[in-house]
N, C-alpha and C positions, 0 to 999 in steps of 0.2 A: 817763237810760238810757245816751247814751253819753259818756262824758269825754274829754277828748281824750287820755289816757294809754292809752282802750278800743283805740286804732287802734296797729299796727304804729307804730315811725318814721318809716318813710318810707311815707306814702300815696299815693304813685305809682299803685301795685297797685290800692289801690279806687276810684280814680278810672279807670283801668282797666277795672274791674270794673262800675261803673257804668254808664259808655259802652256796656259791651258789653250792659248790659238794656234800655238805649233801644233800640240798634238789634236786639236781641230784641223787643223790645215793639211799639214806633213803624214801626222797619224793618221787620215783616215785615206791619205795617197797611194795606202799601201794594202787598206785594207776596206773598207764598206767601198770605197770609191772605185777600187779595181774590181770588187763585185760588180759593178754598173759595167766598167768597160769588158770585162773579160769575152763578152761575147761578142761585140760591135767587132771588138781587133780581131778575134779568132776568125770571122767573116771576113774582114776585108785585107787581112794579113797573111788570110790563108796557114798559119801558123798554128800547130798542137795547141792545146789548152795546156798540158806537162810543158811545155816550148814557153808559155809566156808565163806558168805561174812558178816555173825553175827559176826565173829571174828574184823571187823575190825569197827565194833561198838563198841563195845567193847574195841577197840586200843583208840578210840574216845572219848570215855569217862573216858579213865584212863591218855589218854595227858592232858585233860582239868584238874582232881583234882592232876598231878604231877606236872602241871604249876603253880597252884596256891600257893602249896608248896616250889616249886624251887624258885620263880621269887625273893622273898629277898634277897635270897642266892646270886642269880646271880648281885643284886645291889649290895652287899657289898663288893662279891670279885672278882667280873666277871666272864665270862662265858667260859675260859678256861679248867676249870678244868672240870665242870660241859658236857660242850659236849666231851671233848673225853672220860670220862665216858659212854657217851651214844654212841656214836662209839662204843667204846668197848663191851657194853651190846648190844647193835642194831647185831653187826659183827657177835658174838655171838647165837642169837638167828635165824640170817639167815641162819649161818651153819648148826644150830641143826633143821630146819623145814624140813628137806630132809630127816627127818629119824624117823619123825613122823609116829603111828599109830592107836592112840585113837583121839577123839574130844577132850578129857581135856587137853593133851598134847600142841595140835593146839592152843588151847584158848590160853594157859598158856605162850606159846613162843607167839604169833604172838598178841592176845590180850594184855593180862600183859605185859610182856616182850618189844615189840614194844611201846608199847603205852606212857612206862615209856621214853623210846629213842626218841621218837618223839619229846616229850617237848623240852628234849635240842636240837636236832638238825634240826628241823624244825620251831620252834615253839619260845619259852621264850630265849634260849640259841642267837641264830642269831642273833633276835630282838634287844634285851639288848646289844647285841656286838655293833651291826650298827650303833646303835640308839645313841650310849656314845662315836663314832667316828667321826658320821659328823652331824654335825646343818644345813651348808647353802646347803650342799650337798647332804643331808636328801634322799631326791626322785629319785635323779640320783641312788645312791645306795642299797636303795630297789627296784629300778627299775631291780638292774642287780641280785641282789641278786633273786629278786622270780621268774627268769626265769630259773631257773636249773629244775624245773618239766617237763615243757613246752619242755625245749631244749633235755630233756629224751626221752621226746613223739616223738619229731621231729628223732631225730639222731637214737635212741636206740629200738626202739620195732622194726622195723626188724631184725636189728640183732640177738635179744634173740628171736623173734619168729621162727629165722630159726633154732637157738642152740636148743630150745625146743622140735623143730620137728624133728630133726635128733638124739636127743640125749631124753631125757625128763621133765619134769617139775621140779625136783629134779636140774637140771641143773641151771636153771634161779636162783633160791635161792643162790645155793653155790658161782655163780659168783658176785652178789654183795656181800653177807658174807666175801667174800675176798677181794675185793676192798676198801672197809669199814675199815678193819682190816689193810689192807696194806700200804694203799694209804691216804682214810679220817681221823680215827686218828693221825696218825702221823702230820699229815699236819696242823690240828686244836692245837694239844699242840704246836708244831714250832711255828707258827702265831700268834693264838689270844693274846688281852693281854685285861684289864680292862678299862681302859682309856687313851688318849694320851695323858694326863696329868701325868700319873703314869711315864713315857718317856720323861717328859718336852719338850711335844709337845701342839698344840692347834686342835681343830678338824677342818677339812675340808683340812689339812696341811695347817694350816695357820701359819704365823710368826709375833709377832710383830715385828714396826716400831716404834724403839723411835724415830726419826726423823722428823714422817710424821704422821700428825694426821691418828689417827687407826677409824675404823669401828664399831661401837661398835653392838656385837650381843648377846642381851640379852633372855635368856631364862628363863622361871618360872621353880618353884622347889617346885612343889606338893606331897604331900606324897599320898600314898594309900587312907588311911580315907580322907583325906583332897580334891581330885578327886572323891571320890566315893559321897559325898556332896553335891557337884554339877549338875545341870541340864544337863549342857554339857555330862559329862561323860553316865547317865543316855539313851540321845537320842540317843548316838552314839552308843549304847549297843544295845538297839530299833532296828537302822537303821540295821545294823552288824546281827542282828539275823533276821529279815526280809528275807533281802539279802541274807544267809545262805544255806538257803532250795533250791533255786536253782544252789547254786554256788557246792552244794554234790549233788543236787537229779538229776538234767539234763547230767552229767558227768557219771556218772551207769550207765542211761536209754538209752543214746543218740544211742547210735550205734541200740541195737532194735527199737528204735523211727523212726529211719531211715531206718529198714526193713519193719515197720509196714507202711509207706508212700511207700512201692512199690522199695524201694530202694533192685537192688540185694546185697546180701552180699560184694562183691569185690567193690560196689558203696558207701555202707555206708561205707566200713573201709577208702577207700579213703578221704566220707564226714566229719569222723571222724576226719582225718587228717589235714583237712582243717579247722576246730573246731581249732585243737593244734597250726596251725601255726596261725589261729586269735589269741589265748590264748598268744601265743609266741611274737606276734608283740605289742597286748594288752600294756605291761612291757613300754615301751619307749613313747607311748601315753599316759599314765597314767602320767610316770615319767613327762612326759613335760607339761602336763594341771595341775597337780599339783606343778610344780615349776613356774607356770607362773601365776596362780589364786588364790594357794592358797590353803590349803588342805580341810578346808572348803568350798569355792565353788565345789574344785575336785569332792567329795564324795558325793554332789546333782547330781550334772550333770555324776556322775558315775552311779548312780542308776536311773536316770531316762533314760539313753540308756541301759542298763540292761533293765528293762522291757518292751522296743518300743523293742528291738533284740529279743527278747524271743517272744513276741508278733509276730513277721514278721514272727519266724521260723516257727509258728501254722498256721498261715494265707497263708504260701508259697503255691503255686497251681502249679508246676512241679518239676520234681528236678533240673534243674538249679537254680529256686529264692529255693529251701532247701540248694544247696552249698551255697551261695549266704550269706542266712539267717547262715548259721552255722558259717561261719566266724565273722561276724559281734555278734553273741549271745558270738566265744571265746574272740574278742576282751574285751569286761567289765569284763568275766569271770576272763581274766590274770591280770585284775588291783587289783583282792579283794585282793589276800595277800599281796600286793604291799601296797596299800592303808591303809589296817586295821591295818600294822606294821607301816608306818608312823605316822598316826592321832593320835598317842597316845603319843608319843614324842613330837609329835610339839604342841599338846594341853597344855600336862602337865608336861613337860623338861622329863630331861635324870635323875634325882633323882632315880627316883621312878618305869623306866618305866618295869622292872622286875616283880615288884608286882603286877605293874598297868595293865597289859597287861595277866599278870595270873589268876587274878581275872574277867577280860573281857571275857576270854577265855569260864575260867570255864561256866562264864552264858551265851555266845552267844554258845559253843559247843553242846547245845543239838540238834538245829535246823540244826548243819550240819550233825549230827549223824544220826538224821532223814528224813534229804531229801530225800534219795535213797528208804529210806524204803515207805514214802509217796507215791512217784509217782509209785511205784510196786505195793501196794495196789491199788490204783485207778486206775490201767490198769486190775487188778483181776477182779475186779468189772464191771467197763465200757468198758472195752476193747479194750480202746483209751485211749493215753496219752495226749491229746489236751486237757482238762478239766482241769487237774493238773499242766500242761506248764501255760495254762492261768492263773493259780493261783500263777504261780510263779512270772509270771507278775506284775500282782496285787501286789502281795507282794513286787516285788522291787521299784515297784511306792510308795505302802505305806512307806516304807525306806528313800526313798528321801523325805516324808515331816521330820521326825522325824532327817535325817542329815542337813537340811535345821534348824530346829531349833535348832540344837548342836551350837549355836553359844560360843564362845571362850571363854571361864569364865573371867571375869576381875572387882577388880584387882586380881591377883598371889600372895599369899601367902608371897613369897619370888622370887629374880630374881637372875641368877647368872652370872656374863660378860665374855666373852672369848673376845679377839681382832685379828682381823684378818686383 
């Protein structure tokens, strides 16, 4: 069915394109989509709300220690193999949550289980693919790539909210479990490959010109130790985990946040909405401030409107400046994974960025595992989430001094030339 003359030249683009059905698929399994289930299960599970959304802390922290073990793998032989493994295992565990009826069970599929699927297909696997396909075209394509959550939220949660209500919570699982199985793996072993080098290609589809003097784009080639060394790597770890706490913790709370300001229910799911499609349009303003400054400047100026948006949404005084304010908080919201999967490649090349990026993970993951849990405690407590928003604030201003000082390590160990 397909030959290898079916694909464009350069299959950059579908490996691209792939990436962005995982984190369609897988990405939003964990997140817009368990917003749909969280209540159908709690009814018929009879299970805490803390009881089913522990599990996906748990997902959290077993992506971050599977990344940092995956990520050489995926430098030495690509990321092929590695995600439709995770499809596979991911597909798998979607189907078998429907037939859940202990907590160990839940944990063991949707924590273990997920969390191990995550790495490759949200997370280490994507990354390493993108990242060893295009240099100058870097930001375009993580721009396109980490809108598959975003375009889930957009397009997909009515749908499955109405399949869920007419049918049940067991529903929403099995139909991505099959999708995954049917559709995502297949599509990720066809596509991916390790480099376009491996194809005697160059990245970005580039060609040489023996003719005409060529371009020369030169990239450094840090190893893991050799990154972890440096200052750079250090601040941008800082920044990244900062920035963290509100990029998980305001995403949980928001929609209550938006009952607890007076919003009816049918008002917040809309403001909610309005949240995704800032998160959604976020992707191509990021892509373009970062291909026009510089990913270093990007990632200041990314986190210091992160915490003026965050700031505005506490300060809003009706609910139109709260719609207002929620768009503007999705916009920076949609540049994080956009952003944190660039900065690491254009820092420290495409060598390494498997490792480099598993290891980052590992130490900036705790602070997204814990957002959600943060800002629920201190609504316990104070019984306003305005306190701990504010804090989130705070904290992505403190981000921006720490990526403001991530400047560029120089010199690079080693450089390697592609010509384009």
């Amino acid at each position: 069915m397909f030959s290898r003359n079916y694909y464009p030249r350069f299959r950059g683009w579908w490996i691209v394109g792939a990436s962005f059905l995982a984190l369609y698929l897988n990405g939003s399994s964990t997140s817009y989509l368990m917003g749909v289930l969280i209540l159908p299960m709690e009814t018929d599970l009879g299970w805490s709300r803390a009881t089913l959304l522990g599990a996906l802390t748990v997902s959290t922290f077993v992506t971050a220690g599977a990344g940092m073990l995956m990520g050489p793998f995926y430098d030495k032989h690509g990321a092929r193999v590695g995600m439709t493994l995770s499809a596979l295992i991911s597909g798998i565990v979607l189907l078998l949550l429907p037939h859940v009826t202990t907590v160990w069970q839940y944990y063991l599929l949707l924590g273990i289980g997920m969390g191990v699927a995550r790495s490759g297909l949200e997370n280490i696997g994507p990354r390493t693919a993108i990242a060893n396909w295009f240099v100058r075209r870097r930001a375009a394509a993580f721009a396109w790539y980490s809108g598959g959550r975003a375009v889930f939220g957009v397009t997909a949660v009515a749908p499955f909210a109405y399949l869920v209500s007419q049918t049940s919570w067991r529903s929403g699982w099995t139909v991505i479990g099959a999708l995954e199985l049917a559709v995502l793996m297949p599509m990720i072993w066809l596509v991916v490959r390790r480099r376009p080098e491996d194809l005697g290609q160059l990245p970005d589809g580039d060609t040489p010109r023996p003719h005409t003097p060529a371009t020369l784009l030169a990239e450094p080639e840090w190893t893991r130790k050799q990154a972890m060394r440096t200052k750079a790597f250090w601040f941008m770890v800082l920044g990244f985990a900062f920035v963290g706490f509100p990029t998980s913790g305001m995403i949980a709370n928001m929609l209550p946040y938006f009952s607890d300001e007076g919003l009816s229910l049918e008002a917040a799911s809309v403001a909610f909405s309005v949240f995704a499609f800032g998160a959604l349009m976020g992707r191509p303003i990021w892509g373009l401030v970062s291909t026009r400054l510089g990913i270093h400047p990007a990632l200041t100026l990314y986190a210091v409107v992160y915490g003026l948006a965050i700031a505005s949404m506490v300060l809003a005084f009706n609910s139109f400046s709260l719609f207002i304010a929620a768009f503007f908080v999705g916009v920076p919201t949609g540049g994080a994974a956009q952003l944190q999967a660039q900065a690491w490649p254009d820092f420290f090349g495409r060598r390494s960025v498997g490792a480099i990026t598993g290891i980052s993970t590992l130490i900036i993951m705790p602070s997204i595992a814990i957002g959600p849990l943060l800002a629920a405690v201190a609504f316990d407590l104070m019984g306003s989430y305005n306190f701990i928003f504010l804090a989130y604030a705070a904290g992505a201003m403190v981000s921006s001094v720490f990526f403001y000082l991530a400047k560029r390590p120089s010199p690079s160990p080693s450089v390697t030339s592609t010509f384009g």
